[in-house]
C-alpha positions in Angstrom: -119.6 -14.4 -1.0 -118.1 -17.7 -3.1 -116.4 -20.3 -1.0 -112.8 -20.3 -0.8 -110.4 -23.5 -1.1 -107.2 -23.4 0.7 -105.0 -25.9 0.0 -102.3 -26.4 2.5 -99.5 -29.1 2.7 -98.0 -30.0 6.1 -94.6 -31.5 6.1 -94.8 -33.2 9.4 -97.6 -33.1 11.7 -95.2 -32.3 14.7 -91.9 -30.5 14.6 -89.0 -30.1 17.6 -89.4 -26.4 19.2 -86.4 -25.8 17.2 -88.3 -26.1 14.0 -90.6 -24.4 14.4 -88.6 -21.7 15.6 -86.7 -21.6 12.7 -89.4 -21.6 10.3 -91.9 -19.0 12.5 -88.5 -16.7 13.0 -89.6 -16.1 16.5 -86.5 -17.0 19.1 -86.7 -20.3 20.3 -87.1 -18.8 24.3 -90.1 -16.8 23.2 -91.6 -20.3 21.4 -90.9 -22.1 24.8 -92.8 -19.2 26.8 -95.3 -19.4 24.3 -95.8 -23.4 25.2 -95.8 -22.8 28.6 -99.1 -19.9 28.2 -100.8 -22.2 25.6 -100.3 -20.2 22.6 -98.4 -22.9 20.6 -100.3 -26.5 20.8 -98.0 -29.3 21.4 -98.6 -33.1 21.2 -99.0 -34.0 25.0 -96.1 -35.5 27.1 -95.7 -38.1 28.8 -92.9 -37.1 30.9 -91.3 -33.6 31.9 -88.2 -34.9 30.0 -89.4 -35.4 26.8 -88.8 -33.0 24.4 -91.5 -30.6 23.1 -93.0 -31.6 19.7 -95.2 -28.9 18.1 -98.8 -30.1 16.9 -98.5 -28.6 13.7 -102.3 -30.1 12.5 -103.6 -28.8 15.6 -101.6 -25.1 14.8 -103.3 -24.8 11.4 -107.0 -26.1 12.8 -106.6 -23.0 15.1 -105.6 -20.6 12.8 -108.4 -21.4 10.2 -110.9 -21.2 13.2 -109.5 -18.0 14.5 -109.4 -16.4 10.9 
């Protein structure tokens, strides 16, 4: 089998909830429930306040391992 080159451009290696939302087209409740089982990686908080920020480098090294 010949080795395959991907090359993929990431805009911004984290993106609001809302984002990624938009630009997954799944509804931005399922995204947040999604967060809270550990399906979506997001950069680490530092306080329950702080808005979720998607790890979007982190996304695309998971779905190249799981592939």
């Amino acid at each position: 089998m010949k080795n395959i080159i991907i090359n993929y451009y990431v805009v911004s290696p984290y993106v609001s909830i809302k984002k990624y939302s938009d630009f997954s087209g799944i509804p931005e409740n399922t995204c947040r429930a999604m967060v809270n089982r550990g399906e979506i990686i997001i950069r680490p908080k530092k306080s329950s306040k702080e808005k979720i920020q998607v790890n979007m480098i982190a996304m695309l090294e998971d779905a190249i391992k799981n592939s």
